[in-house]
C-alpha positions as CSV (number, residue, x, y, z in Angstrom):
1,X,-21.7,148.8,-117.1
2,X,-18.7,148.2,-115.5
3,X,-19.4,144.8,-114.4
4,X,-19.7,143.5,-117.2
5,X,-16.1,143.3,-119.1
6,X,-15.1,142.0,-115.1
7,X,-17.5,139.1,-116.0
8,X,-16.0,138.3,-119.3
9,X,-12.7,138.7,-118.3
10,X,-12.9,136.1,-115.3
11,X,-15.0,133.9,-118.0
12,X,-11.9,133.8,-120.5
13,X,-9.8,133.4,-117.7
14,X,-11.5,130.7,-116.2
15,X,-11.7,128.6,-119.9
16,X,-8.1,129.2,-120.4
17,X,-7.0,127.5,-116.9
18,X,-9.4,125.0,-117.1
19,X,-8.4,124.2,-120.7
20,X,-5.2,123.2,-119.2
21,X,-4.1,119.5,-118.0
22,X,-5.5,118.9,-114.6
23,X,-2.0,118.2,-112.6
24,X,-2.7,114.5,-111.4
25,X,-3.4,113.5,-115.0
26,X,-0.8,115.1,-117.0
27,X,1.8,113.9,-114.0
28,X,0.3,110.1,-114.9
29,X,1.2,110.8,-118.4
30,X,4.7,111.6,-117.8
31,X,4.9,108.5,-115.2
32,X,4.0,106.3,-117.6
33,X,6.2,107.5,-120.2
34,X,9.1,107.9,-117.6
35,X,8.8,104.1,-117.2
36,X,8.0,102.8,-120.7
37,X,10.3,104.9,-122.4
38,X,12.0,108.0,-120.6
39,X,14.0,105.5,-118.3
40,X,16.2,103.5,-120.5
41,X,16.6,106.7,-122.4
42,X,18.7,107.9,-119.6
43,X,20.4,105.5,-118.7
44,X,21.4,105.4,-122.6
45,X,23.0,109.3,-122.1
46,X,24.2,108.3,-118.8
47,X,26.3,105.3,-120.3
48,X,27.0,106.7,-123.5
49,X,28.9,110.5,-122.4
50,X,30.9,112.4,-125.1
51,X,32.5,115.5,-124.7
52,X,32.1,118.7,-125.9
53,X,31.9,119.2,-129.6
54,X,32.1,115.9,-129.2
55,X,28.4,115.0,-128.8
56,X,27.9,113.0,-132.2
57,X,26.0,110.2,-131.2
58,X,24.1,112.2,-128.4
59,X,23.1,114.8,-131.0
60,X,22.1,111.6,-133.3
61,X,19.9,110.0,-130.6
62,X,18.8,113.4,-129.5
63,X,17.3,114.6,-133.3
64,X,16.1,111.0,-134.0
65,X,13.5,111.1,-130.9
66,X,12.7,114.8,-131.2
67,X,12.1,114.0,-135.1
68,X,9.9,110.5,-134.0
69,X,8.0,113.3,-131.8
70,X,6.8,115.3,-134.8
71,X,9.1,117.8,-134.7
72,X,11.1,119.7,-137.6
73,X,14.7,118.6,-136.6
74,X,18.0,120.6,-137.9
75,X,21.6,118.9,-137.0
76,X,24.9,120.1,-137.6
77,X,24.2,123.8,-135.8
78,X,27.2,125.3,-134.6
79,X,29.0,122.0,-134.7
80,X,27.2,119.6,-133.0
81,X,24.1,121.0,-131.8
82,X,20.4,120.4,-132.5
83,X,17.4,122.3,-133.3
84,X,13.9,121.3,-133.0
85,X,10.9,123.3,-134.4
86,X,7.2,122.3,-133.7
87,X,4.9,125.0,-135.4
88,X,1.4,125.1,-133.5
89,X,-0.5,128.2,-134.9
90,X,-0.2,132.0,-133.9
91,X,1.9,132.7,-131.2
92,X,5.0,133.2,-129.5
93,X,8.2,131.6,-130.2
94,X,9.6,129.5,-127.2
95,X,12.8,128.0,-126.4
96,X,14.0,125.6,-124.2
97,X,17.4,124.6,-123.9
98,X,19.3,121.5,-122.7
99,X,22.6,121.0,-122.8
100,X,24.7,117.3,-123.9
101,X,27.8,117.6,-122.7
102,X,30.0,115.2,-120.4
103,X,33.2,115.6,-118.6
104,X,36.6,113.8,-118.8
105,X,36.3,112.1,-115.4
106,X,36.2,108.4,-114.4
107,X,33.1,107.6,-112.5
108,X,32.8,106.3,-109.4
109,X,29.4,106.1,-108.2
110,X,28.6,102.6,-108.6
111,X,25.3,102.6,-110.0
112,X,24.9,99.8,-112.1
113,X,25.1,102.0,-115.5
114,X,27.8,103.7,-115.1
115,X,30.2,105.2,-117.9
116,X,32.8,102.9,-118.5
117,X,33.7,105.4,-121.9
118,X,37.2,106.3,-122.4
119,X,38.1,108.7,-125.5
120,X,40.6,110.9,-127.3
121,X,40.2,114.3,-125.4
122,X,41.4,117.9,-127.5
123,X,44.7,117.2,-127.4
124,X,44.6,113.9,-128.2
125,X,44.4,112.3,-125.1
126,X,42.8,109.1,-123.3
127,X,40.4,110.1,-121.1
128,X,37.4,108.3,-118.8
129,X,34.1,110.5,-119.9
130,X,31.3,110.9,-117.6
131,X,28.3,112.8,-117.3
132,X,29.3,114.3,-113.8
133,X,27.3,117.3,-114.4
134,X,23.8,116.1,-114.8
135,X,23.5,116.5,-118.8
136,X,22.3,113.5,-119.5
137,X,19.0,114.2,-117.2
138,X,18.8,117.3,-119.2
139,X,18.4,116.1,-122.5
140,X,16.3,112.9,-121.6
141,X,14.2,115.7,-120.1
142,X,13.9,117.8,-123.6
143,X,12.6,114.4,-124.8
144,X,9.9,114.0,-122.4
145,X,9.4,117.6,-122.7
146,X,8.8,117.3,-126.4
147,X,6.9,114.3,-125.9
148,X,4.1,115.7,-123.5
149,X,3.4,118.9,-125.5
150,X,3.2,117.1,-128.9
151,X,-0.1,115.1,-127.2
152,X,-1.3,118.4,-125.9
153,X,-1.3,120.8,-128.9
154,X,-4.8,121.4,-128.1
155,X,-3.8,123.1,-125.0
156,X,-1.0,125.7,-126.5
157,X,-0.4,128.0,-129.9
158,X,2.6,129.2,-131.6
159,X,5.9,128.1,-132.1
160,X,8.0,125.6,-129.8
161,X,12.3,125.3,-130.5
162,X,13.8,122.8,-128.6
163,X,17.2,123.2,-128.3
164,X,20.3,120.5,-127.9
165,X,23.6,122.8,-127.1
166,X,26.9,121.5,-127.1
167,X,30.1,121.9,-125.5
168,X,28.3,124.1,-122.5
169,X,31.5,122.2,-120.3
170,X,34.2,123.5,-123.0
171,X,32.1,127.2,-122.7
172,X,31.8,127.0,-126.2
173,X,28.8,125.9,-127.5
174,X,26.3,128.2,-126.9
175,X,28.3,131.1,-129.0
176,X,28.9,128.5,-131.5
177,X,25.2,128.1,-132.3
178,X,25.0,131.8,-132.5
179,X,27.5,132.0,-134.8
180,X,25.9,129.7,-136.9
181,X,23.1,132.0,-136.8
182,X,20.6,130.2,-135.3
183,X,18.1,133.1,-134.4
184,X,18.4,134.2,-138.2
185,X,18.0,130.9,-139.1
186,X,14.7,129.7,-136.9
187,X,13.5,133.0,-135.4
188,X,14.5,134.7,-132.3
189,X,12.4,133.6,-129.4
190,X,9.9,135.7,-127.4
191,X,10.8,133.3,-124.5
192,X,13.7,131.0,-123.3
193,X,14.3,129.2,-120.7
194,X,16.7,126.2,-119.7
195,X,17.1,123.9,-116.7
196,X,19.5,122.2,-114.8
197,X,19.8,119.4,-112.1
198,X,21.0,120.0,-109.2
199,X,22.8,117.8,-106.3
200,X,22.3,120.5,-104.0
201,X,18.8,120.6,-104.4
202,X,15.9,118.0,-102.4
203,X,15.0,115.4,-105.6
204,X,11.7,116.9,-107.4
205,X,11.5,120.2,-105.7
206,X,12.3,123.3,-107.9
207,X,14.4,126.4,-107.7
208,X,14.5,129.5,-109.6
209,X,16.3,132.5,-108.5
210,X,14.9,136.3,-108.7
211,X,18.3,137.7,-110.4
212,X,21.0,135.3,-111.3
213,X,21.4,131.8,-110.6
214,X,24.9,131.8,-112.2
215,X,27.9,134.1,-112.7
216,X,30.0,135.5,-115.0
217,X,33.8,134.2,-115.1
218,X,36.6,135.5,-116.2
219,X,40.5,134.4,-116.7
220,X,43.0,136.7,-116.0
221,X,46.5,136.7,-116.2
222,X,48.9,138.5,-114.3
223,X,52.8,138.6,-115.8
224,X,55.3,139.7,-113.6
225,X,58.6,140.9,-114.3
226,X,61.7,140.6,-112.2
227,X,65.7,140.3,-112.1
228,X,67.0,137.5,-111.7
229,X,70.1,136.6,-109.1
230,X,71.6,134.0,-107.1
231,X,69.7,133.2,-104.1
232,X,72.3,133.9,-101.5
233,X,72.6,137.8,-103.3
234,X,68.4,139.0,-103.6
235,X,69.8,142.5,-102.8
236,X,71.1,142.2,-106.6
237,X,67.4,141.2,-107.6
238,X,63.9,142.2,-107.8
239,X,62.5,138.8,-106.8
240,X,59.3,137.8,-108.7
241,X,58.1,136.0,-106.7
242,X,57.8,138.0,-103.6
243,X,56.2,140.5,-105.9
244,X,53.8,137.8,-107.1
245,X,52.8,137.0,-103.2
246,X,52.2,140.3,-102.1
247,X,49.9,140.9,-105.1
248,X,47.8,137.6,-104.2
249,X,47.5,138.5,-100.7
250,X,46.9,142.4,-101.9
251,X,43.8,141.4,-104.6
252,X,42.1,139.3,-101.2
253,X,41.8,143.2,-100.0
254,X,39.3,143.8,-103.4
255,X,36.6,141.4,-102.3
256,X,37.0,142.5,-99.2
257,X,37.1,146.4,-98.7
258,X,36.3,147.8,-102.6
259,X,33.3,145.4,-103.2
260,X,30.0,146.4,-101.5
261,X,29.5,143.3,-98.6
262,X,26.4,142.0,-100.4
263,X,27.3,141.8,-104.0
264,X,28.7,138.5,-105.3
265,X,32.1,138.7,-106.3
266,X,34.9,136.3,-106.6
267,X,38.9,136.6,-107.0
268,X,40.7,133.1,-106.7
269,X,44.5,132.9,-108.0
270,X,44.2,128.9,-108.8
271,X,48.1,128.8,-110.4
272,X,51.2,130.4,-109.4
273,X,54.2,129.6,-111.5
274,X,57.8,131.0,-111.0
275,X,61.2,129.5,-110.7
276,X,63.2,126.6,-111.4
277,X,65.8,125.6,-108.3
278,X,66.5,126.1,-104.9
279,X,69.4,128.8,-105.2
280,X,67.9,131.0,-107.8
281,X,65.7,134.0,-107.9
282,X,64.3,133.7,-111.1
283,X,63.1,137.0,-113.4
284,X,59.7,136.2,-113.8
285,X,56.3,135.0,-112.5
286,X,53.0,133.9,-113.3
287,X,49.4,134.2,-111.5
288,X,46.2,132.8,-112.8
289,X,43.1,134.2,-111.9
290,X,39.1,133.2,-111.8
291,X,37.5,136.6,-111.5
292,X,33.6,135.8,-110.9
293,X,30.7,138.4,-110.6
294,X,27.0,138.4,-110.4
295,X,26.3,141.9,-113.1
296,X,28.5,143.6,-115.4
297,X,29.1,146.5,-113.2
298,X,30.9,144.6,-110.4
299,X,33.0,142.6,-113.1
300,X,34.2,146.1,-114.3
301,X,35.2,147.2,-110.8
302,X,37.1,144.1,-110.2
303,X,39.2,143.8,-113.6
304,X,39.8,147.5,-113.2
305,X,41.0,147.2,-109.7
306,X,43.3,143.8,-110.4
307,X,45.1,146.1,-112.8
308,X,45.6,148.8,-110.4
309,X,46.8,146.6,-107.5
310,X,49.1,144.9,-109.4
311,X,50.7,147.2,-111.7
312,X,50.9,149.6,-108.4
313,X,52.5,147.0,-106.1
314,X,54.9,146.5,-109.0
315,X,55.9,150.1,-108.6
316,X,56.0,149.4,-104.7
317,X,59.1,147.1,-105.2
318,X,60.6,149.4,-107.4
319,X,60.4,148.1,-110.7
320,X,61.1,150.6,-113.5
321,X,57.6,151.8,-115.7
322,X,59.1,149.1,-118.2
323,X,58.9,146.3,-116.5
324,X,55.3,146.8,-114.3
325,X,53.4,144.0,-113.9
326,X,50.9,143.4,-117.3
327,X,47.4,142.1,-117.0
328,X,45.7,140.4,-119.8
329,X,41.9,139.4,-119.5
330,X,41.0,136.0,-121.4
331,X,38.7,137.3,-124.5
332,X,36.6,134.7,-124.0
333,X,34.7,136.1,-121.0
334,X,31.3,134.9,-119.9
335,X,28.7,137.3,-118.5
336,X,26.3,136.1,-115.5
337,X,23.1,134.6,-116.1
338,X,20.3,136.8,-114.9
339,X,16.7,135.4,-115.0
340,X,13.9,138.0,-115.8
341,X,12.3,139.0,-112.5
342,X,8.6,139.2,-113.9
343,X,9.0,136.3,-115.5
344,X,10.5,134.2,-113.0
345,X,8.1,135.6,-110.5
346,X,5.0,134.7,-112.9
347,X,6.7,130.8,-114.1
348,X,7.4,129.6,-109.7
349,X,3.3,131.5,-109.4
350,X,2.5,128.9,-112.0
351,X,4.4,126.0,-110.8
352,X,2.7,126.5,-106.9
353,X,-0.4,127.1,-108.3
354,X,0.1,123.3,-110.4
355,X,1.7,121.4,-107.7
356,X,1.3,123.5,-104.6
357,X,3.5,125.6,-102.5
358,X,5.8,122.8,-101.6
359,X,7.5,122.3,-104.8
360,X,9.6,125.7,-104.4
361,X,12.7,124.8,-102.1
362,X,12.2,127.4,-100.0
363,X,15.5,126.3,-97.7
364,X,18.0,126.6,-101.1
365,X,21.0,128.9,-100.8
366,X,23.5,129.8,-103.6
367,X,26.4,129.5,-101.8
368,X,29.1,128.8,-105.1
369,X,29.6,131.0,-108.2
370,X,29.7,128.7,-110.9
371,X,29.1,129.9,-114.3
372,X,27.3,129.0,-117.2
373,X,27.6,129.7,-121.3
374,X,23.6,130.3,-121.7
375,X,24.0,134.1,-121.5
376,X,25.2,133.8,-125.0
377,X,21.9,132.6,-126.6
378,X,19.7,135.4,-124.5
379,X,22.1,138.3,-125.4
380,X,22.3,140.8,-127.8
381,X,18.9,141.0,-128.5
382,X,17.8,140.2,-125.1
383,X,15.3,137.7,-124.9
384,X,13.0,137.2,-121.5
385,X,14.7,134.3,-120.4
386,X,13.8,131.9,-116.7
387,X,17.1,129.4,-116.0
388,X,15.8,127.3,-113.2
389,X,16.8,124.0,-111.4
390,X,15.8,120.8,-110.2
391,X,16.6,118.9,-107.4
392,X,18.1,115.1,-108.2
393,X,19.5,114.3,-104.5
394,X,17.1,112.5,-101.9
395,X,16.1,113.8,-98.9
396,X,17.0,110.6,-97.4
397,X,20.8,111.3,-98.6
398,X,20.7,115.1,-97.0
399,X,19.6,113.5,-93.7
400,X,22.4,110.7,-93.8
401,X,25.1,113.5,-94.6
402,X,24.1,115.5,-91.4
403,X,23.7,112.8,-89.4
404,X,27.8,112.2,-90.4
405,X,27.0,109.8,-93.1
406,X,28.8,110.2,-96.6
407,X,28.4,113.5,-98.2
408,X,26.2,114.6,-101.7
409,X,28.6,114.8,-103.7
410,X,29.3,117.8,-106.0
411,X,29.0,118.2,-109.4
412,X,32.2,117.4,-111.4
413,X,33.0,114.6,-108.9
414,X,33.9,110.9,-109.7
415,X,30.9,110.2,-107.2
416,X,28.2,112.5,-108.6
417,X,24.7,110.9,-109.1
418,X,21.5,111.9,-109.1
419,X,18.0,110.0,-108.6
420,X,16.5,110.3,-112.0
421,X,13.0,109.5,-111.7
422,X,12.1,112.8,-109.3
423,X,14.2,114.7,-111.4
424,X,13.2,113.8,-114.9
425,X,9.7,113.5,-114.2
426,X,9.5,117.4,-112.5
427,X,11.9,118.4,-115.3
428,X,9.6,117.5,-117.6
429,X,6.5,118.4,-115.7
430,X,7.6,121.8,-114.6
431,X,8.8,122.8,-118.1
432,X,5.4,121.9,-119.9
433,X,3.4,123.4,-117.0
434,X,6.3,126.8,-118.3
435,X,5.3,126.0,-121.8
436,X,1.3,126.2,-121.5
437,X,1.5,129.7,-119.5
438,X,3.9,131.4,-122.0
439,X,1.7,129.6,-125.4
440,X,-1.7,130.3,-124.3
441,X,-5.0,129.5,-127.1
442,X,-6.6,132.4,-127.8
């Protein structure tokens, strides 16, 4: 008796994954539309960059090919973003995510389609625009995304949203599209998940990290008080600017000794402004900080413990209560991104099991703490959310730099490229392969 509901549940399961797209035949689908249509696409984005809030024509191109798709396209959502709804029957509501983004930098690379784009920046100034950041890979990859599972609707149910962010550079847009209400407006999603391309990464192969791929950053500001005197006279002063060393040297200390050795955590003091001549001590100083964590807990301990270290070595030089160092934390704070651990776990089970056990970079190591404005669209409610990456650099390229040849460059460099046939083409495969797991038929 017990044998039997065994039997019918390895039947069902068996139907349901061989329902599914072999591998070799839905990877010849997206080949072919990589080269007929996927290709010039790119290079499109790649030679047509805006910047955030920006992303007019981007979001244009973007909701034209997602509408020529068959998808229900909304424009205009929290400034410049776009939403995509494809409704396929009962089921779960998914999101993916790409961001559009570029960066005020002159490229560089010399590839043949390079940005040559200048434009007005925020403030009104003339700037080079590139997409040094990999952008343009992600939307081209939404595209072929949206493409592929239009063609297979007999192989998913429920309710796909294809997202087009803006301004993820400007660590805006994200927030903006939930101000505009965009869960209230097209449902909140059971599942989301977003990619990005990475230089750091072997071109094709995929990464997605058990915890968070991406930190939480904040800017703080550190004021400092003085006296002023003459330069020759400091005994008649409380100089600023000795103050303001001794703090930077004194917050190294929180990493190091308050921070448990193995939790991510980041305090950088990128400007230090005090002073105008030679001869003066001046009554003031500045210090601004990039606090970065990996949870909310150590971001606590380390905004709590700037304050204390820097009001405290105020009174350590002997400034009155009224003139103590102030701290001010930038309201516009961004959490860390933290993938779903059964999820993620489940997704990269999926993705060997699809292209086999080599895909997954097994060699990656997240080494930076760069941050990312996602968090805002999987907050408050929480939503199951996987953040992964994709490689864009060649092996070839890795071997060259070790063997002393030029280097990868980073993202945000003049130099950054990636190869963007590997990358689209598991971008795109790896996300539907996401897609059919999380929208099963019934």
């Amino acid at each position: 008796m017990r044998l039997l509901p065994l039997a019918c549940l390895i039947s069902s399961a068996f139907i349901s994954t061989s329902s599914l797209a072999a591998p070799k035949d839905l990877a010849e689908a997206i080949n072919t539309d990589y080269q007929k249509h996927l290709e010039p696409l790119f290079k499109h984005f790649h030679q047509n960059p805006e910047l955030s809030f920006m992303e007019f024509k981007t979001a244009e191109r973007l909701a034209k090919e997602l509408k020529a798709a068959g998808f229900e396209v909304t424009t205009g959502v929290g400034k410049t973003g776009v939403v995509a709804i494809l409704k396929n029957g009962k089921g779960p509501l998914v999101m993916m995510r790409a961001d559009m983004d570029a960066l005020p930098v002159e490229e560089k690379s010399g590839l043949p389609y390079a940005s040559k784009v200048k434009s007005k920046d925020w403030n009104g100034n003339e700037v080079s625009v590139m997409h040094a950041c990999g952008h343009d890979m992600h939307v081209t990859s939404l595209i072929g995304t949206a493409r592929q599972m239009v063609k297979m609707k007999d192989q998913w149910q429920g309710t796909l949203m294809l997202v087009g962010q803006p301004a993820e550079e400007y660590v805006g847009g994200a927030q903006s599209m939930r101000d505009d209400k965009i869960w209230e407006r097209f449902g909140t999603p059971d599942y989301a998940m977003a990619l990005h391309v990475s230089s750091e990464i072997e071109a094709g192969k995929i990464v997605a990290v058990e915890g968070s791929p991406y930190s939480g950053v904040d800017s703080v500001d550190i004021h400092i008080h003085g006296v002023g005197a003459h330069g020759a006279s400091p005994h008649r002063g409380k100089d600023p600017i000795v103050l303001g060393s001794q703090i930077v040297l004194a917050l190294q200390t929180i990493v190091s000794r308050e921070v448990a050795p193995k939790e991510p955590s980041v305090i950088t003091v990128g400007s230090f402004h005090s002073g105008s001549k030679h001869n003066i001590i001046p009554d003031s100083a500045h210090l601004q900080l990039t606090v970065r964590n990996d949870t909310l807990e150590t971001r606590e301990q380390l905004i709590s413990a700037i304050k204390r270290v820097a009001t405290n070595m105020g009174r350590v030089a002997g400034l009155p209560e009224d003139k103590l160092p102030e701290v001010t934390v930038d309201p516009q704070t961004t959490p860390p991104t933290v993938n779903d651990i059964p999820l993620t776990q489940r997704l990269k089970q999926r993705w060997v099991s699809h292209f086999g056990a080599d895909i997954l970079d097994q060699n990656y190591k997240r080494l930076g703490m760069g941050a990312e404005d996602y968090p805002f669209l999987i907050m408050n409610p929480t939503i199951q959310s996987v953040y992964f990456q994709i490689g864009g650099t060649p092996k070839a390229d890795f071997e060259r730099e070790k063997q002393g040849g030029a280097p990868v460059p980073s993202h945000h460099s003049p130099l950054f490229k990636i190869a963007p046939e590997p990358a689209i083409k598991a971008g795109v495969e790896a996300t539907v392969v996401a897609l059919l797991d999380l929208m099963p038929t019934h």
